[in-house]
C-alpha positions in Angstrom: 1.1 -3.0 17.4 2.8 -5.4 15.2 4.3 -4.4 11.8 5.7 -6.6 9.3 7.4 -5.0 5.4 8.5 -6.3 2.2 11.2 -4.8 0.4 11.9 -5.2 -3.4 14.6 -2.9 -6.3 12.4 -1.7 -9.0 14.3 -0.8 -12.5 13.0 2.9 -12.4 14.1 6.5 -11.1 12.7 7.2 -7.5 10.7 10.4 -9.0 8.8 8.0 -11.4 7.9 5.4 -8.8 6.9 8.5 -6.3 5.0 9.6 -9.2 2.9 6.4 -9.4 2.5 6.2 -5.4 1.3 9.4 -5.0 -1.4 9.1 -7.6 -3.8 8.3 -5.3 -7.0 8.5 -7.6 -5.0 5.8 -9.9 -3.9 3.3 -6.9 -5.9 0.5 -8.1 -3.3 0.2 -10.7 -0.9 -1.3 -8.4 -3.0 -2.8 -5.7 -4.5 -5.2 -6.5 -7.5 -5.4 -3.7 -8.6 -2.2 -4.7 -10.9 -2.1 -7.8 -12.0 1.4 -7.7 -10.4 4.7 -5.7 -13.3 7.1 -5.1 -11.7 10.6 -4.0 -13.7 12.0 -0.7 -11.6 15.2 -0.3 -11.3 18.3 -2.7 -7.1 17.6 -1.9 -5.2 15.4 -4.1 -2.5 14.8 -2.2 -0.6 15.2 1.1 -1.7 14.7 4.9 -5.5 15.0 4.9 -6.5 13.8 1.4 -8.7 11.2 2.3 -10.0 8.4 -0.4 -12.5 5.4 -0.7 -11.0 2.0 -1.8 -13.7 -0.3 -3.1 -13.1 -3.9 -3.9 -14.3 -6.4 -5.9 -16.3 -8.1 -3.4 -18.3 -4.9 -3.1 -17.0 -3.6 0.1 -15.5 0.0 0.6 -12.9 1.5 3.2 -12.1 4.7 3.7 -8.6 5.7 4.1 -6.4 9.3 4.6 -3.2 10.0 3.8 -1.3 10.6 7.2 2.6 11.2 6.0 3.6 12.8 2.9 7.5 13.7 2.4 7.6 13.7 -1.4 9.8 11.9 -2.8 10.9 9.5 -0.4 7.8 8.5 2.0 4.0 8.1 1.8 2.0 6.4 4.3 -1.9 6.3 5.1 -4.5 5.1 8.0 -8.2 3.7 7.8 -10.5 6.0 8.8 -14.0 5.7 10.5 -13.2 2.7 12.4 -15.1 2.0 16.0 -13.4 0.9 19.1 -16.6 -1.7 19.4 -15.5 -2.8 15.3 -15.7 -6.8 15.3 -12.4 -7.8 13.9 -9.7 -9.1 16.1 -7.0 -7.7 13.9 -7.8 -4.1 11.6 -4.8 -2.5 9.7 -3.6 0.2 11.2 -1.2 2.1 8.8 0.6 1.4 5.6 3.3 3.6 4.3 6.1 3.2 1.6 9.7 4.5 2.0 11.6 4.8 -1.1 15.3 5.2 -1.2 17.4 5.6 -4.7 19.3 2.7 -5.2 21.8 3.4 -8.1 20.8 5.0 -11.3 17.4 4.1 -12.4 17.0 1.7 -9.4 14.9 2.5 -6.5 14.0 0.2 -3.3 10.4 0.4 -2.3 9.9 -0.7 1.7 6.0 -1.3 2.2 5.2 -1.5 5.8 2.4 -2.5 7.5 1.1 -2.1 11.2 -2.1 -3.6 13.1 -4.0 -3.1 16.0 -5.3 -6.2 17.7 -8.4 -6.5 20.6 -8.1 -9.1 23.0 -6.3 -11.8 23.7 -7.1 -13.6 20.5 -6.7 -10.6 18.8 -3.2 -10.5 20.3 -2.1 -14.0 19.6 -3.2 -13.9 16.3 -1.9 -10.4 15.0 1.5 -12.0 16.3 1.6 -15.2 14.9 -0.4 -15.1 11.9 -1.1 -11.9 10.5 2.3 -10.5 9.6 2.7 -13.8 7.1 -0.6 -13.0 5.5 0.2 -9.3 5.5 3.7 -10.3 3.6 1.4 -11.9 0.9 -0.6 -8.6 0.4 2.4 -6.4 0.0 4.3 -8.9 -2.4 1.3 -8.7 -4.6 1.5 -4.6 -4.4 5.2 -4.5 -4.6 4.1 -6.7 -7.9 2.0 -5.2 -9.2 3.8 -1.5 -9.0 7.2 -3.6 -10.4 5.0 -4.3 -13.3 4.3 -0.8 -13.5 8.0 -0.2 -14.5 9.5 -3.6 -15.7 7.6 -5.0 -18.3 7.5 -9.1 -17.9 10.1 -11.4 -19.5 7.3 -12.4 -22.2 6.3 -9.1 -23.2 9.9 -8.2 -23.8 10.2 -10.9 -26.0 6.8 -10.8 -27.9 7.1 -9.4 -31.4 5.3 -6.1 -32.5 
């Protein structure tokens, strides 16, 4: 199962950024995939609460929350998936460790793990999939930094 992470200091306390994270009905705010988070369990949160991400394309997964260690680690797992499922390469987990990292500073680790079928499946998830994974979790890693850290241009527009 490979698994490939991108790392990244965010200018806010570790409570706030859990905060965010654990939101999970709000999550399109920093993913930018998911469009729409439909809630599938009564929970809220912790192991169990399982959700629906919808995209803009129009297509839906279902995920649940697998880890929950408040306020330090989150991670979930796609749900419903077949052992006959077509793809060469699915997602198998994401999860997000923070750690403080001086006052008002927090690191955010995203990980990412696969499952591959076959040979190709293999080959690929090894040599191509952790680079385009990288580019999905920089774009999350964005978009929850711009949650917190308002861009260089808005600082500087006036009210």
């Amino acid at each position: 199962m490979p698994t490939t992470s991108e790392s990244r200091i965010i200018n806010a306390p570790q409570d706030q950024l859990w905060a965010a994270l654990a939101d999970v009905k709000n999550a399109s705010r920093w993913s930018g995939t998911w469009q729409r988070i439909e809630l599938l369990s009564a929970q809220r949160e912790g192991p169990g609460t399982s959700f629906r991400a919808h995209t803009e394309d129009g297509a839906s997964f279902d995920f649940e929350i697998t880890h929950w260690a408040p306020p330090d680690y989150i991670a979930f797992a796609p749900t419903g998936q077949q052992e006959d499922e077509p793809y060469l390469i699915a997602l198998e987990s994401q999860a997000f460790l923070l750690r403080a990292a001086g006052e008002q500073r927090t690191q955010v680790v995203l990980y990412a793990s696969a499952r591959s079928r076959g040979i190709r499946g293999w080959f690929f998830s090894r040599l191509f999939w952790p680079g385009f994974q990288k580019a999905g979790l920089r774009r999350a890693l964005d978009a929850i930094q711009a949650l917190f850290e308002p861009a260089a241009d808005e600082e500087n527009a006036e009210p």
